[in-house]
C-alpha positions as CSV (number, residue, x, y, z in Angstrom):
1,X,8.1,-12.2,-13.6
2,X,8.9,-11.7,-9.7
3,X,5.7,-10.5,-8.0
4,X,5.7,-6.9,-6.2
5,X,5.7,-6.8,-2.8
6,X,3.1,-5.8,-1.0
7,X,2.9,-2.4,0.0
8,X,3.0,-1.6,3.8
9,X,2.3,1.6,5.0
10,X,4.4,3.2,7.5
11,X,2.6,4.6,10.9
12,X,3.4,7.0,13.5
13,X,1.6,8.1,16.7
14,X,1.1,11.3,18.6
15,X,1.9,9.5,21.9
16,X,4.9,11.2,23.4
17,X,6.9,9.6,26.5
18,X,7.5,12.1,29.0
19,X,11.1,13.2,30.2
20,X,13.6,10.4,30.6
21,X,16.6,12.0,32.7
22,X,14.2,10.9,36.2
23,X,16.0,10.7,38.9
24,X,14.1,7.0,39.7
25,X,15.9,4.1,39.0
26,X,14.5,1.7,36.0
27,X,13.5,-1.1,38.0
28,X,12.3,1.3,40.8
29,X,10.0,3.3,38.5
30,X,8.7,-0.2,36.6
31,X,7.2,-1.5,39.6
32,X,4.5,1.8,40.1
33,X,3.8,3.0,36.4
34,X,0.7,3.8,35.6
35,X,1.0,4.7,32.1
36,X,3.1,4.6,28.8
37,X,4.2,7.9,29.5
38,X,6.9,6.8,32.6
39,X,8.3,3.9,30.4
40,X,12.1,4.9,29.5
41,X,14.1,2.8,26.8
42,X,16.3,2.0,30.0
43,X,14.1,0.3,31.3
44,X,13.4,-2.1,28.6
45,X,16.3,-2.7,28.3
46,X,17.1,-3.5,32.3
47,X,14.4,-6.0,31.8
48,X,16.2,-7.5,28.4
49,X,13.5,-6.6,26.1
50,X,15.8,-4.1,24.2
51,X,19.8,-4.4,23.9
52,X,22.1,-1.8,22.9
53,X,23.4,-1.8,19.0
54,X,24.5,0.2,16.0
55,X,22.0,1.2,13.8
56,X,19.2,-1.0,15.3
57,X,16.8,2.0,15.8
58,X,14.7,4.0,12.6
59,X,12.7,6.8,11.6
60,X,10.8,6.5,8.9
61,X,8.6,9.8,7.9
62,X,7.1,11.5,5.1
63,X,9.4,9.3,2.8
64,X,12.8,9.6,4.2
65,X,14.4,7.4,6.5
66,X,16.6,7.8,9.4
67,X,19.2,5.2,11.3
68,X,20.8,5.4,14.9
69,X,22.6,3.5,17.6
70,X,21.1,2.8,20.9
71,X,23.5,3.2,23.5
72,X,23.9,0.9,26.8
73,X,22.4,3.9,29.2
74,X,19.5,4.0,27.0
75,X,19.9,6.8,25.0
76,X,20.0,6.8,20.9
77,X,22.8,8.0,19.0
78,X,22.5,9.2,15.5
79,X,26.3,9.0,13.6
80,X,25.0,10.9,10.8
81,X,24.5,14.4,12.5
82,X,27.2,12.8,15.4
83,X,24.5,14.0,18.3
84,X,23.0,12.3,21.0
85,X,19.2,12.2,22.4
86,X,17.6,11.6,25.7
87,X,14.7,10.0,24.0
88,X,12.8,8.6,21.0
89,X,10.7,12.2,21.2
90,X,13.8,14.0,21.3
91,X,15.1,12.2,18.1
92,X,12.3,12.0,16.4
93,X,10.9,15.8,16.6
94,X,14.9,16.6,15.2
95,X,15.2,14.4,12.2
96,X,11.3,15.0,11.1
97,X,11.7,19.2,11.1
98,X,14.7,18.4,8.8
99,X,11.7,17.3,6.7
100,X,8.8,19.3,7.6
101,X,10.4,22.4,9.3
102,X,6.4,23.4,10.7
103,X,6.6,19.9,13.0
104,X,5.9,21.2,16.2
105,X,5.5,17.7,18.5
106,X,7.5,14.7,18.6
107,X,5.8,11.0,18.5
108,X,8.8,9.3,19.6
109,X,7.3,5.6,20.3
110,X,5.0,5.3,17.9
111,X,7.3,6.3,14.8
112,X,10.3,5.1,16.4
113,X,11.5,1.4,15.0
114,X,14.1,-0.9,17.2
115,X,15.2,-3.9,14.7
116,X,12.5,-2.9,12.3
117,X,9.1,-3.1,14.8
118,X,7.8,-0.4,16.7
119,X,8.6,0.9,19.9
120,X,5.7,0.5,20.9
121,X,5.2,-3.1,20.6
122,X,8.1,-3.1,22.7
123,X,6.1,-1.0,25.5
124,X,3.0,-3.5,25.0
125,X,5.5,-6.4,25.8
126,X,6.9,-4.5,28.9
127,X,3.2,-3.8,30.1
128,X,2.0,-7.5,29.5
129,X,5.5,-8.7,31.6
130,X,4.4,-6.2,34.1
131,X,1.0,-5.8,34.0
132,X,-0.9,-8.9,32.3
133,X,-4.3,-7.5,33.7
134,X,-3.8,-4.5,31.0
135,X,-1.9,-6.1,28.2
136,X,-5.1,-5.9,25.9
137,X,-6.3,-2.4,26.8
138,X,-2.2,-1.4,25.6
139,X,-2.6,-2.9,22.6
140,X,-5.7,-1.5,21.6
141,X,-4.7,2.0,22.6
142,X,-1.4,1.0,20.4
143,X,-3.8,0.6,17.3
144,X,-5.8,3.5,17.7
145,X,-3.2,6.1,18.0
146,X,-1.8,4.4,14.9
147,X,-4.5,5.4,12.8
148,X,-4.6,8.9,14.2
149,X,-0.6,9.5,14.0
150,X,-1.3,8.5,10.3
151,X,-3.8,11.2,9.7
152,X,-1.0,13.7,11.0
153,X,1.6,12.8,9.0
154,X,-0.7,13.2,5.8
155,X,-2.2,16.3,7.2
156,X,1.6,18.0,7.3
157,X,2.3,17.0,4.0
158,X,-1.3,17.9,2.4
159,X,-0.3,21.2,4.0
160,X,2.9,21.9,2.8
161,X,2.2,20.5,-0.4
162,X,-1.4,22.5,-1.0
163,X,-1.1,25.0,1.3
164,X,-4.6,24.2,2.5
165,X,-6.1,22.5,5.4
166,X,-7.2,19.2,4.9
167,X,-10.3,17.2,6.8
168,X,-11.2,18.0,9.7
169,X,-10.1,14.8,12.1
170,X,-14.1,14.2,13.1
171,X,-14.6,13.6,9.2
172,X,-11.5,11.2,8.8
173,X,-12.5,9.4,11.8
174,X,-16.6,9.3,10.7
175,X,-14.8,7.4,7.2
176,X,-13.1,5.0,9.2
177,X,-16.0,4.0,11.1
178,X,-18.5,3.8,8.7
179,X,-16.4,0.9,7.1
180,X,-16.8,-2.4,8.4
181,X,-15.0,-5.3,10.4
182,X,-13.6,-6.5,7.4
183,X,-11.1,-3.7,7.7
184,X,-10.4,-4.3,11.3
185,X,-6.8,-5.7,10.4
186,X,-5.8,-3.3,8.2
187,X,-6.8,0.4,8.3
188,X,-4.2,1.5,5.7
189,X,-6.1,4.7,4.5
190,X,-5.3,7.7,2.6
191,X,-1.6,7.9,1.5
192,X,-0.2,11.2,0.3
193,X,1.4,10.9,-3.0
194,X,4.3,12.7,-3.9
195,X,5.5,14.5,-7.1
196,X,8.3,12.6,-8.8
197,X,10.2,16.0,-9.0
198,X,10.6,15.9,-5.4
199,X,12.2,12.8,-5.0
200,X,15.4,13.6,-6.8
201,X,18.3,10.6,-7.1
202,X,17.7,7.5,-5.8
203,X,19.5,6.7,-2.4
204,X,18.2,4.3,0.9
205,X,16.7,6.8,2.7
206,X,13.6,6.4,0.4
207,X,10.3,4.5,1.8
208,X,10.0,2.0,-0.9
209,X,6.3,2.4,-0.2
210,X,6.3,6.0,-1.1
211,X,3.1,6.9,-3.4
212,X,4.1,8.9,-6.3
213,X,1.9,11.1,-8.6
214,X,1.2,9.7,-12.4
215,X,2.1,12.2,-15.1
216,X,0.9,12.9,-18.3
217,X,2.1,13.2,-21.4
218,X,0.2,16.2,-22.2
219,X,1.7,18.1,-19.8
220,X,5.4,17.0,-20.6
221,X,4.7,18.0,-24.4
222,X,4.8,14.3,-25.3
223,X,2.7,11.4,-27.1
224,X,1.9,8.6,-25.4
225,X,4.0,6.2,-27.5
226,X,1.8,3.3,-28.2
227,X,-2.4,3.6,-27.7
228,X,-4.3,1.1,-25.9
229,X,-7.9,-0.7,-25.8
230,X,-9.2,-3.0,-23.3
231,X,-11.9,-5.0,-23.0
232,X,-14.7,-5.1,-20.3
233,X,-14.0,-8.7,-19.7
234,X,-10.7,-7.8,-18.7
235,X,-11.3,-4.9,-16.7
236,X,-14.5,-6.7,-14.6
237,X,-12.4,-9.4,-13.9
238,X,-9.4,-7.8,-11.9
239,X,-12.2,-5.6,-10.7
240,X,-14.0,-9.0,-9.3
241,X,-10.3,-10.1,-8.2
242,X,-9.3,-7.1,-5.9
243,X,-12.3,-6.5,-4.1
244,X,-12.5,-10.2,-2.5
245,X,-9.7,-9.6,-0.3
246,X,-8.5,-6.8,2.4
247,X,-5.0,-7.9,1.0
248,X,-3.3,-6.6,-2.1
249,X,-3.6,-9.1,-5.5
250,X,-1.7,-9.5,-8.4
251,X,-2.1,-10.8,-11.7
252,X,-0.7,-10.5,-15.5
253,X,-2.7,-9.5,-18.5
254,X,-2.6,-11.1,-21.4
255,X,-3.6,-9.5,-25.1
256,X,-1.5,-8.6,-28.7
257,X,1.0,-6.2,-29.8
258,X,0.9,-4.6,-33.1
259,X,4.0,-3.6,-33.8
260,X,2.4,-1.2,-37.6
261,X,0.0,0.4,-35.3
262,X,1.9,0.5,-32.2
263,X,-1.7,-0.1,-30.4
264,X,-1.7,-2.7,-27.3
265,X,-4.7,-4.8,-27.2
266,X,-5.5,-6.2,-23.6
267,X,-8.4,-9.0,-23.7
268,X,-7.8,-11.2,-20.4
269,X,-6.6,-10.5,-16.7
270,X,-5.1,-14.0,-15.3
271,X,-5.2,-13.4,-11.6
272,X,-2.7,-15.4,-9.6
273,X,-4.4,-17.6,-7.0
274,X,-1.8,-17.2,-4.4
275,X,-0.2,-15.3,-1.9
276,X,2.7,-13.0,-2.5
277,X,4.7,-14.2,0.0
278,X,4.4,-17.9,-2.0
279,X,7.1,-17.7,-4.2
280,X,7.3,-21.5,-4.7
281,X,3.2,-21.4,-5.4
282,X,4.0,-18.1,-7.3
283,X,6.3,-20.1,-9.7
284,X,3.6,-23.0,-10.1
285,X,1.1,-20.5,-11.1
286,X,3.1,-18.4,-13.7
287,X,3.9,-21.3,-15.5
288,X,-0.3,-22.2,-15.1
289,X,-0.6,-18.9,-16.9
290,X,1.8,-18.7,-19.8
291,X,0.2,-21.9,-20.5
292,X,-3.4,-20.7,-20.7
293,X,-2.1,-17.1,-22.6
294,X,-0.5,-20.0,-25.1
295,X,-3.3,-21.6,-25.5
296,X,-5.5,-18.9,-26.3
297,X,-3.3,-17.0,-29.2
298,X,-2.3,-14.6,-26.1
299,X,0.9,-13.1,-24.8
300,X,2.0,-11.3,-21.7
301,X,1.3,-7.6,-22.6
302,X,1.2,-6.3,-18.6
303,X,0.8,-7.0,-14.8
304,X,-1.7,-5.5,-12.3
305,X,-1.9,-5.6,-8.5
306,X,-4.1,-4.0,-6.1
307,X,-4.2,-1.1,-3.6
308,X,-6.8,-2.2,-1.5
309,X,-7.5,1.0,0.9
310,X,-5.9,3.4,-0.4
311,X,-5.5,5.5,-3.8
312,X,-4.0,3.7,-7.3
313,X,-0.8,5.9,-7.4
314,X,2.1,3.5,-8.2
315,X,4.3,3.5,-5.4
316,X,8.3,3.9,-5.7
317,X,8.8,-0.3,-5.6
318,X,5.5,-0.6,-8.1
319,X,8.2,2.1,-10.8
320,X,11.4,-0.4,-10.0
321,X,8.8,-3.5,-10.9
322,X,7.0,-1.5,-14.0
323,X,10.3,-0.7,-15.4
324,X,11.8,-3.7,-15.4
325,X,8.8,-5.6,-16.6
326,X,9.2,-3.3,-19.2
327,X,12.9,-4.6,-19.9
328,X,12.0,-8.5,-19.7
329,X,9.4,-8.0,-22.2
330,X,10.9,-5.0,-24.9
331,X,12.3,-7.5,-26.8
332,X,15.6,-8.1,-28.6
333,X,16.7,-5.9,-31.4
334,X,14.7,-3.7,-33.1
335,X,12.0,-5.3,-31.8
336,X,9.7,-3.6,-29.1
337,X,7.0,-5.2,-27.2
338,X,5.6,-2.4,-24.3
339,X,4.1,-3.8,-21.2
340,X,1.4,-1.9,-19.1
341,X,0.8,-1.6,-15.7
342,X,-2.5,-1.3,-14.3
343,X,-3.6,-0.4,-10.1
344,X,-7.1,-1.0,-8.9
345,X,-8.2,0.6,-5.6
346,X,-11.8,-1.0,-4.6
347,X,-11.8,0.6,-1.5
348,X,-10.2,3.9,-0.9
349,X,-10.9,4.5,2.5
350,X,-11.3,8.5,1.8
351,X,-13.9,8.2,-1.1
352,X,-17.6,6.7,-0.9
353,X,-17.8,6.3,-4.9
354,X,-19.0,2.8,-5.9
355,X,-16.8,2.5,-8.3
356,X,-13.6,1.4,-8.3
357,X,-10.3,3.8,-9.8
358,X,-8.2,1.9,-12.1
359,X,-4.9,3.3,-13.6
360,X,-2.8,2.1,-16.3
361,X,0.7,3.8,-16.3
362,X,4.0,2.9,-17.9
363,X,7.2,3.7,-16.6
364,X,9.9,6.6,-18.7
365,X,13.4,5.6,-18.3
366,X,15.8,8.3,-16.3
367,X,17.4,10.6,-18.8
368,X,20.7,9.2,-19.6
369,X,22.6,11.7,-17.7
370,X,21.0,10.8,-14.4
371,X,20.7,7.4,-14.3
372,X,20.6,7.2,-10.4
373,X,16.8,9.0,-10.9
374,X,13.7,7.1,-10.6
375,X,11.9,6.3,-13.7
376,X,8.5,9.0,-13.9
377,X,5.5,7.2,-13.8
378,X,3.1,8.0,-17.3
379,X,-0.6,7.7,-16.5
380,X,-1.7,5.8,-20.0
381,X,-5.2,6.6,-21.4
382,X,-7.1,3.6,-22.9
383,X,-10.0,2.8,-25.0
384,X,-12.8,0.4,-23.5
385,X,-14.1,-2.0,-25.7
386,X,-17.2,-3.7,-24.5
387,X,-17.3,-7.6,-25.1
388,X,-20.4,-9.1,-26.0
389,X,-20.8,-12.2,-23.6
390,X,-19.3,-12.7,-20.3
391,X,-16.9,-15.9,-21.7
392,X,-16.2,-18.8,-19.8
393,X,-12.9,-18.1,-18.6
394,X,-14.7,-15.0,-16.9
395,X,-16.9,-17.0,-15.3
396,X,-14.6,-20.0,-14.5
397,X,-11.8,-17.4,-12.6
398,X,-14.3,-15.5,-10.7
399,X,-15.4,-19.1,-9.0
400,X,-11.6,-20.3,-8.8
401,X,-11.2,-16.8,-7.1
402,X,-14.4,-17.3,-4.9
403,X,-13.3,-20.3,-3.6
404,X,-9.7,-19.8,-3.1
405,X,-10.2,-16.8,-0.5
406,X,-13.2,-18.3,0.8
407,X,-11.3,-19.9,4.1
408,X,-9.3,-16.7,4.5
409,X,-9.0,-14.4,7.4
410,X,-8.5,-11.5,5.0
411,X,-11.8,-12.4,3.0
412,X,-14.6,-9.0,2.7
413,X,-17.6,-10.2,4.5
414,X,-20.3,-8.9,1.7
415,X,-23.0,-9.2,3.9
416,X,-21.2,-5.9,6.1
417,X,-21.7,-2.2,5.3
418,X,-19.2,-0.4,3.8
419,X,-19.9,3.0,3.6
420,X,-23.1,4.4,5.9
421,X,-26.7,1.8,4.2
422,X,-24.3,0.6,1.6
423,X,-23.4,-3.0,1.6
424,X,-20.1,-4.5,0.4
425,X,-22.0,-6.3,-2.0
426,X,-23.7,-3.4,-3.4
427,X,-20.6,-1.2,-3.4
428,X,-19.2,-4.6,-5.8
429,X,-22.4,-4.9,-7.9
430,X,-22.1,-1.1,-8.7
431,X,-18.6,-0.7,-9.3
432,X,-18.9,-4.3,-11.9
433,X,-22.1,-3.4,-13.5
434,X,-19.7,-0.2,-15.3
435,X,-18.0,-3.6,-16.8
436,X,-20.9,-5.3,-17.8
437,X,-21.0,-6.6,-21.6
438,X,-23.3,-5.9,-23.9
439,X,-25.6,-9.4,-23.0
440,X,-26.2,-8.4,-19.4
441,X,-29.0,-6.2,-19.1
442,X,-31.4,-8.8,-17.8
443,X,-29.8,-8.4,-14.2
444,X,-28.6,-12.4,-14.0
445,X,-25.3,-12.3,-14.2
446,X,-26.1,-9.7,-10.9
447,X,-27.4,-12.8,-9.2
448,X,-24.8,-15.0,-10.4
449,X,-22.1,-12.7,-8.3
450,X,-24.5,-12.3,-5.4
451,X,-25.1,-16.4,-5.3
452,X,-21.3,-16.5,-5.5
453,X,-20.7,-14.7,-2.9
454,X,-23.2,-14.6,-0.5
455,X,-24.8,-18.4,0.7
């Protein structure tokens, strides 16, 4: 099976350039700015940063996506609507009040992409060419209004979603910083999931990164067609897995299928010790797995990955993989083998719970007369069944695991607070004790982890 991407999380900023009909000249007006706010497009361009092009600038907002052509004078022109805009601002205020008619500012260089990267980065690169003495103040200020033009998109679409006001911005801000360093790279956050209703047929124009809402089968007047148990073993180990890392992980689970009871028994997670942009590793290691699942009487019953920040809604390229997981492995025939899909967010950046949430969802095909539809996203309700030993393949992973990550940049530093006089490692110990089995009341296999962790 091909490994899911990982999710990326498009940003946006409330840092608006001002007006860009001045009557200064480019070059004239790049020698004496001060700030972001005098750079023009035209003049990144005068200084060969930016080039003119069809379809090399994008908008990317509340889950829709936007293409236009920058023009040799330095203006954007979008073929779709067959207008023209002075500037990113201009642009990006128009196409996002198609999609949120209440948008009252534009955020033209932060949510504005030329070939894919920010416009932003762009600025920074003018400002180090220009002024090197500022370069890292830029880019700093570029990261901080990233976070905050997040926050605002989510706050529009909490609000015209719920009709209520979400948090204020002093208790957003007072989450991020109670978190530690180990964050410092990536601040994804809170992510505002849709309803699969809304999302109507597929077409490009959808974020692939989109966050979509689980449903149940309760409230379509369904059963849930097969029932499901999982063991502790299982469910501390991809526990242990996705909080070692600031990155997301993946990995398959391995169990029976009985086909009389229609029940799905999932004993073993078998994390992939490698990076998701290693496909030739990735290969390497799958085969590593179906091995060990053969080995042990097992056979592929699912996959799981992590969201590491933010909540475990599966997002619209987690239903494309789900689905067609669920083709490879239905079987031929008459014969039906299901496969589950299971998300684990250690830490939501918007929750202070120990505990990690885990979901287990399965994909329902498109009705047959819209088969341009996504598949809806089932959340699955499970059974926990709690081993009685930690086995040896527990223990052998988590150390694999340990030691694989322990050279990366991307590696939690346990020893940091995460949330106000909570440790990292306390946040883990409290969310894996929940997956403790029945042997491990004696508080060792606590010391095990901590040893493991912290030297």
């Amino acid at each position: 099976m091909e490994e899911p991407s990982s999710p990326v999380e498009d940003e946006e900023s409330e840092d608006e350039e001002s007006s860009e009909d001045d009557d200064q000249s480019p070059k004239k007006r790049s020698r004496h700015t001060i700030t972001g706010r005098g750079v023009t497009m035209a003049m990144l361009m005068s200084d060969d940063i930016m080039e003119a092009g069809e379809g090399l600038l994008s908008i990317a907002y509340l889950g829709k996506k936007f293409l236009a052509d920058l023009l040799p004078n330095g203006t954007i022109y979008w073929p779709e609507q067959k207008m023209q805009f002075n500037s990113p601002s201009a642009w990006a205020i128009y196409c996002k009040k198609l999609v949120n008619p209440s948008k009252k500012s534009g955020c033209g260089w932060a949510s504005v992409k030329y070939k894919g990267k920010k416009l932003d980065s762009y600025k920074s690169t003018w400002f180090r060419k220009h002024r090197p003495v500022h370069s890292t103040t830029s880019s700093t200020t570029t990261k901080t209004t990233s976070v905050a033009d997040q926050e605002e998109e989510e706050n529009e679409l909490a609000s015209a979603r719920k009709g209520s006001e979400g948090e204020t911005q002093a208790h957003r801000n007072e989450s991020f910083q109670s978190l530690s360093s180990s964050f410092s790279r990536k601040t994804d956050g809170k992510r505002i999931s849709v309803k699969h209703i809304s999302l109507g047929k597929r077409n490009l124009s959808h974020n692939q990164n989109t966050l979509v809402e689980c449903t149940t089968f309760a409230a379509q007047g369904r059963i849930q067609p097969f029932t499901i148990s999982m063991t502790t073993n299982c469910l501390l180990l991809m526990d242990f897995h996705s909080h070692l890392t600031t990155s997301e992980v993946v990995g398959y689970l391995g169990g029976r299928w009985d086909p009389l009871t229609q029940h799905m028994t999932v004993q073993q997670a078998f994390p992939c010790k490698c990076r998701l942009s290693d496909k030739e590793m990735a290969g390497k290691i799958e085969d590593e797995i179906r091995l060990n699942m053969d080995r042990r009487a097992l056979t592929l019953v699912g996959w799981y990955h992590s969201h590491p920040t933010y909540q475990a809604d599966p997002s619209l390229r987690d239903i494309d993989s789900q689905m067609d997981y669920q083709l490879q492995l239905k079987g031929a025939g008459n014969a039906y083998n299901p496969c589950l899909g299971v998300i684990v967010a250690p830490y939501d950046l918007h929750h202070s719970r120990k505990d990690s949430t885990m979901l287990a969802f399965w994909v329902a095909p498109p009705p047959e007369s819209k088969p341009c539809d996504y598949g809806m996203p089932m959340s699955m309700s499970y059974t926990i069944s709690q081993d009685t030993f930690i086995t040896q393949d527990v223990l052998t992973e988590m150390k694999w695991l340990t030691d694989f990550y322990s050279e990366e940049p991307d590696l939690i530093n346990f020893k940091d607070q995460w949330h106000q006089s909570t440790s990292f490692m306390d946040k883990l110990k409290g969310s894996l004790a929940k997956k403790f089995p029945k042997d491990q009341t004696d508080g060792r296999f606590l010391e095990y982890i901590h040893n493991l962790l912290i030297h």
